[in-house]
Steps between C-alpha positions, in 0.01 A plus 500: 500500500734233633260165630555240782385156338387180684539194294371169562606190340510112527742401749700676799759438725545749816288630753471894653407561828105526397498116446474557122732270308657614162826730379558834487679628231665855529726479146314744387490742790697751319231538265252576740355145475488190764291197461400227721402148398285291701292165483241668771217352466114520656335185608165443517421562826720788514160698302257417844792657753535815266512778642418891417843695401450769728404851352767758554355747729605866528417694761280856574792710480458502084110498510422884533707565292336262175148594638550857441632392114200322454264779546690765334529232194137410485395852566739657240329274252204582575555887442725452242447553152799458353616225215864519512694201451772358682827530393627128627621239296202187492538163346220246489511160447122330462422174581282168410199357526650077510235215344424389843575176503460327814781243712340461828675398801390530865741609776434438877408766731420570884141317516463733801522797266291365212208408782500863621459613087261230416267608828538899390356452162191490541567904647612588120343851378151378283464752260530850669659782498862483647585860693830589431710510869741689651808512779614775684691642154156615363598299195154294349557138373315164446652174629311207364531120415604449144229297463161627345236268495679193420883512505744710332829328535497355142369792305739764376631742601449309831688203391840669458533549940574287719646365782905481548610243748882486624718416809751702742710247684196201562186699514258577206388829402247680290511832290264559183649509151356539105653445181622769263598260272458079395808447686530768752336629853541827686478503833646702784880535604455452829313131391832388354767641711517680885623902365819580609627126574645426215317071511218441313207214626448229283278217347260717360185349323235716325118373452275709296168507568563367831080429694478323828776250406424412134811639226252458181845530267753354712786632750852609344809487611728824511803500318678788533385804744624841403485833729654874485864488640422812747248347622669144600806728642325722704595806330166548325282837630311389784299555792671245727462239295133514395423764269744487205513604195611181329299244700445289168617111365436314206544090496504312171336181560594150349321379197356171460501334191634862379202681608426735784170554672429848316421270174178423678443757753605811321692754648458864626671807274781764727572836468770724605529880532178742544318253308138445622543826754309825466800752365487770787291363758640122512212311558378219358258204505648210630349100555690298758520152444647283831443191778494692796520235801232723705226470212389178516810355656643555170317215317364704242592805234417845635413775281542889642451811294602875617633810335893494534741789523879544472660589877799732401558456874499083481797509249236517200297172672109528345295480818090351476256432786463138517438247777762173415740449725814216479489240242350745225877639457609485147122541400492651170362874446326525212349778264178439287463185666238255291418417114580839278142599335437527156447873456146559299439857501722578804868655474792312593661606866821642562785202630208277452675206444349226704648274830824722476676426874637799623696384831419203753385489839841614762410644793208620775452682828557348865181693590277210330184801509713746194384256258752564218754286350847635301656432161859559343463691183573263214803678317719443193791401750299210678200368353663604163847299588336227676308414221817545207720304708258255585384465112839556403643145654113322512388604139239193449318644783415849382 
């Protein structure tokens, strides 16, 4: 699979119509390739104007359609007694824990914002049961903070999210983002270029563990951005836009003093293929991980678990009830999320490899009451060549 690289380096000397200084270079357009190189850079107050990257939303039209899958799926599993395998191709790639070490920095945000979170908390769930809700899909989920107790944001797996700031033309932005390896974040396409436009946004800087302002390891820089040539053309399948089936980037971040932030935080394992999906049926367990701007004005991690299925109708997308909205695009979806056990009398599980993503956040519904949210199947020909060509020029950071 041919790849559209963005490349940032140390100095720069045009401008495009965006505002965003640097050079494009096309001598390698023949090979599929085209890189840009820029000295964007956010400030500090750029982090307290951020705002949400807006969730790509589809509309109705597709909705009966991937309701109706979801029942037969879930009800053909529930009837079904088969134990055939799948057929398809799956490679797995696992990930690590990190020693944890922390390099705490504090970045500025909207004080109106972190008033409005710091006045809610005292409404935080006290030890109860949480029901599991629903939207108008009839698919069950549970959106909650991150946060137990006390917080979450430097314990793995939690650690290896975060928060992925950038700039179109002079505004900030945010999407959600996780590492898959030391060096190297996944995120959504449509975080790192517009589909179909063939310019890619800019200045990117990733903060795992992001909380109400505080980056306990730091903030990196990105240095190069890749992303699925069909999708930065516009010739990628698609539902106007929004539901793709290639709706995936990867960004290799700089190192300091050669290391990358996955040394301490750890990073999150990936999977391509059938890999963590019931063989007939397609379901599967998924935990979303994201900073959804209308859960506490996107301050804080969000955690949301629901069954998954595969829409053959949504260009393969997995579909889950969840309630995030913009800003938790490029969230990671993860199977088995949490510490693996030690097994002491119990069997081992089928795919039960532990915090294996399986696609990122890409896309909801304009009708805000469906309550599901959309994923491009991770396949050998994105994920897969994102992640070569990425490790292929950027080995220190894999």
């Amino acid at each position: 699979m041919i790849l559209i690289l963005l490349i940032f380096a140390a100095e720069a000397n045009s401008s495009d119509s965006s505002g965003v200084t640097g050079n494009v270079d096309n001598s390698s357009k023949a090979l599929g390739v085209t890189s840009f190189t820029n000295t964007e850079k956010i400030q500090l107050k750029d982090f307290s104007n951020a705002t949400s990257m807006e969730l790509p939303l589809a509309t109705s039209n597709s909705l009966s359609s991937a309701k109706q899958e979801w029942i037969d799926n879930f009800t053909s599993s529930v009837l079904s007694e088969s134990n055939s395998e799948s057929n398809q191709f799956s490679i797995v790639e696992r990930g690590a824990i990190g020693n944890g070490k922390l390099s705490p920095i504090t970045v500025p945000v909207n004080k109106s914002d972190s008033s409005m979170l710091l006045s809610a908390a005292v409404e935080t769930q006290t030890g109860d049961f949480i029901s599991q809700g629903y939207g108008t899909s009839y698919q069950p989920f549970t959106t909650v903070r991150a946060d137990n107790s006390s917080p979450t944001n430097t314990s793995y797996p939690f650690r290896a999210s975060g928060k992925l700031f950038f700039k179109i033309g002079g505004s900030t932005y945010v999407c959600s983002a996780s590492l898959i390896k030391k060096g190297v974040i996944v995120t959504a396409a449509h975080c790192v270029a517009q589909f179909g436009m063939q310019k890619f946004y800019s200045g990117w800087q990733f903060i795992p563990g992001y909380r109400n302002g505080s980056a306990p390891y730091g903030t990196w820089e990105a240095q190069t951005a890749y992303v699925v040539t069909k999708y930065f053309d516009g010739t990628d399948d698609c539902n106007s836009g929004v539901v793709c089936r290639n709706d995936i980037a990867v960004i290799v971040l700089k190192s300091k003093n050669r290391t990358y932030p996955g040394t301490n935080t750890g990073w999150y394992g990936y999977n391509y293929g059938d890999w963590g999906f019931t063989p007939s049926e397609q379901l599967t367990q998924i935990t979303q991980i994201g900073y959804p701007v209308g859960l506490d004005n996107g301050l804080l991690m969000q955690r949301n678990d629901s069954y998954g299925f595969r829409s053959a109708s949504l260009f393969d997308n997995t579909v889950i009830g969840s309630n995030m909205n913009g800003g938790s695009s490029g969230g990671p979806w993860i199977n088995n999320f949490g510490y693996e056990p030690v097994f002491t009398g119990q069997s081992s599980t089928i795919n039960g490899n532990a915090n294996i993503i399986i696609g990122v956040t890409s896309w909801g519904y304009t009708d805000s009451g469906v309550k599901q949210q959309g994923a491009s199947p991770f396949t050998s020909d994105n994920i897969g060549s994102l992640v070569n060509s990425a490790c292929s020029s950027y080995p220190s950071a894999c």
